[in-house]
N, C-alpha and C positions, 0 to 999 in steps of 0.2 A: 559413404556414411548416410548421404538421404535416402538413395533407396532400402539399404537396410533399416532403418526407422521407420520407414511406412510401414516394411512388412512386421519390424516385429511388433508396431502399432495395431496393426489389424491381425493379427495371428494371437491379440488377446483374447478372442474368443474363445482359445484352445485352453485356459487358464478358465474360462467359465464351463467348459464342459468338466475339463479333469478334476477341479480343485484343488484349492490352494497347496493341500499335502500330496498330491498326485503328480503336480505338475512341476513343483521344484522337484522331487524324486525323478522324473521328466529329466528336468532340464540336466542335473545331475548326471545321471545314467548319459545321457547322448553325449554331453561335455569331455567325459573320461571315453568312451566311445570314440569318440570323434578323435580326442589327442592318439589312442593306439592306432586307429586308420592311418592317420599324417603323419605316425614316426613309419609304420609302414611302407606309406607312397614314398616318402623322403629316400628310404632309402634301396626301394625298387627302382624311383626313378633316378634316383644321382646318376644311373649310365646312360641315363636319356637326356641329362641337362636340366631336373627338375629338380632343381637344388634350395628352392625358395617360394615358401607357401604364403598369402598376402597375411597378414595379421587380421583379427577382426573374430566375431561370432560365425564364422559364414557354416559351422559344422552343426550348431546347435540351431541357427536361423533355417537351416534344412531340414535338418531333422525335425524341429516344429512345422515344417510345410512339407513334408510329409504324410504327419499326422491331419495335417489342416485338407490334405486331399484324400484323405480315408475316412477321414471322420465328418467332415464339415457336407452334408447334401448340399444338391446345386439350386437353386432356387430359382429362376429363369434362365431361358436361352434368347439370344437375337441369332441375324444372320448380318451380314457384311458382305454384299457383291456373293450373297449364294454360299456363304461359306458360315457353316454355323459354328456358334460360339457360345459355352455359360458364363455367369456373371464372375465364375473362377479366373477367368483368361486374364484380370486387369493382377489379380495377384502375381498369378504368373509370366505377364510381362516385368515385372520388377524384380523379382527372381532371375529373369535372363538376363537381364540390366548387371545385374549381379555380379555374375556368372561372365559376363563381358566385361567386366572394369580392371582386373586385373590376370588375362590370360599368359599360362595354361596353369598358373596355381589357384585362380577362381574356381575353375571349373575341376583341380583336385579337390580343392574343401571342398565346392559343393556334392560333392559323388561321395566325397568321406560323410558329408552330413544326412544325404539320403540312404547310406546304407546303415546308417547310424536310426536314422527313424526306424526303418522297415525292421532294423534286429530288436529294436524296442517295442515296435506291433507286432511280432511275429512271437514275442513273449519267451526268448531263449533265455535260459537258467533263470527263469522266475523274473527279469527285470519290469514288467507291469504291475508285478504283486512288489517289489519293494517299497520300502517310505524307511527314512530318516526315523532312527529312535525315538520314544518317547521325550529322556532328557536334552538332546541337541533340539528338539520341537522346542520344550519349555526355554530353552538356555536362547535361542531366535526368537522366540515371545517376548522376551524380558530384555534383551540387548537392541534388538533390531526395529520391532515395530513401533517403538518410538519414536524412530527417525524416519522410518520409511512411510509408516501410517499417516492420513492426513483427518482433520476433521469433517465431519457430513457437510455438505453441502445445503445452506440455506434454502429450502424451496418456499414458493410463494402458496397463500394460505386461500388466494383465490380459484376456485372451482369451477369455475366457467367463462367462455372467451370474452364475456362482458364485464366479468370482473377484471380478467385479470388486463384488460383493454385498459379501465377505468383507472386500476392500480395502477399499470406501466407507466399511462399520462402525465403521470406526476412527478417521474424523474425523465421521462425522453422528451423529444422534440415531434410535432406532426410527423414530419418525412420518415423515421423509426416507426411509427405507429403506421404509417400510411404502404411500408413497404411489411410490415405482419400481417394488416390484414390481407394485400394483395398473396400474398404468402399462404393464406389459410386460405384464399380463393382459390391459387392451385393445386395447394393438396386435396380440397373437397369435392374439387371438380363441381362446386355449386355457383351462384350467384352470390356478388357481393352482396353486405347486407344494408338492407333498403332499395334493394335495383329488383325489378320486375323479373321473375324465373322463368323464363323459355319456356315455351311448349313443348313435351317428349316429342317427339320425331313420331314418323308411322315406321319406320326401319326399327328403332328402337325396342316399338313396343309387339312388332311383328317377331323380332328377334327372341322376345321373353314368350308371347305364346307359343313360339316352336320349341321353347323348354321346359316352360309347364304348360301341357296339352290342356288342363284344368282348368285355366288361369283364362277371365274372358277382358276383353278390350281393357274396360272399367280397373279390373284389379291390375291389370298390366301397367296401365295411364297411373292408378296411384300409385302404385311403388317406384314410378319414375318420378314424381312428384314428391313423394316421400323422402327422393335420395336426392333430390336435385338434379335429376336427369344422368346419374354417374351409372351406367348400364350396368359395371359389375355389383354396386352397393345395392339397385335393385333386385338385381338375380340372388343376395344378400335376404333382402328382406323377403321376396316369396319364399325362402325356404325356410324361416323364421316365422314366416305368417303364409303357412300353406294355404291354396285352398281347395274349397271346398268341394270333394266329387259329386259330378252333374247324376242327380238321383233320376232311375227309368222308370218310369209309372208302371205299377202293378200290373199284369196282363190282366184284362177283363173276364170274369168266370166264363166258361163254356155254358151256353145253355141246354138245358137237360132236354138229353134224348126222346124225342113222340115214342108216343107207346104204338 
């Protein structure tokens, strides 16, 4: 049950790509999908002893992380002892978690609910282009999102980290304040504020003139100074504030031929 929660937690992304009327149609399609797979497996495999499929979403939870590996790009890679990996791999460790809690019917639903995606991306007899009626839309407006809808969310009305600093103060305690700002020190990659900003490095700024060949010491030093010494917000700001190509002085006229 926890690892299915995480994933169908983070596999709301796929509800922000498809849309609301897309992705219950989604979930739908793979749902009825998924049950004729498992009466199938049930009863290929009853001569094999596969008599009993775990309960649980595990066909529709696949079939959404199917979608979630076709559709979702990878956004970084690391390596591990030389073995690379994208930022995908933590999903799909929980998937296999999955997939191992109750063998060998985990690992039926799971194959019933990938094949359940992939006939859903593959768009056979139309199921990408279906949606739910108009009237069943309106009749779930009116019954449903009452209960499942929540109110917006209160945001603060302060604009800037001294505001909303100054705001916070007033209902926390120091140590809550003392661990945001340390907090906002390591997202900015800058100096806390009131503490003296380091000097760019010479690596730093040797690094930005090998990327803009244009760029001389000076504009290199400021836009690390600019960013707080964060090399990539620098490399940010020269391409935002190009500069300027080093102009060649005019060749000097030839002078005119003796007679």
């Amino acid at each position: 049950m926890l690892f299915g929660g995480l994933i169908i937690y983070h596999l709301r992304v796929i509800e922000r790509i498809f849309g609301p009327a897309k992705y219950v149609a989604f979930l739908f399609v793979s749902a009825v999908t998924c049950t004729l797979l498992n009466i199938a497996v049930l009863v290929t495999g009853s001569p094999l002893g596969l008599n009993v499929l775990p309960a649980g979403p595990y066909g529709v939870i696949f079939a959404a992380l199917y979608q979630f590996y076709r559709v979702i790009p990878t956004m970084y890679e690391f390596k591990v002892f030389g073995i690379a990996f994208t930022d995908k791999v933590f999903m799909y460790a929980l998937a296999v978690q999955l997939i191992l809690s109750h063998m060998p019917g985990s690992l039926a639903s799971a194959v019933c609910g990938l094949l359940a995606g992939a006939i859903y991306r593959s768009d056979m007899a139309g199921t990408k282009r279906w949606r739910f009626p108009e009237p069943i839309k309106r009749l779930a407006i009116k019954l449903l999102l009452p209960i499942f809808s929540s109110s917006p969310a209160i945001r603060s009305t302060a604009t800037t980290f001294e505001n909303r600093s100054s705001s916070s103060s007033r209902t926390s305690d120091r140590p809550a304040q003392a661990m945001r700002e340390y907090l906002d020190v390591l997202s900015t990659g800058g100096a806390a504020q009131g503490a003296t900003p380091r000097a760019p490095s010479e690596s730093d700024v040797a690094t930005l003139q090998s990327i803009f060949t244009t760029a001389t010491q000076e504009q290199a030093t400021q836009a690390l100074n600019a960013t707080n010494n964060n090399l990539e917000a620098a490399v940010q700001y020269l391409l935002d504030n190009p500069a300027p190509a080093p102009t060649t002085p005019a060749p000097a006229p030839a002078p005119p031929a003796s007679s």
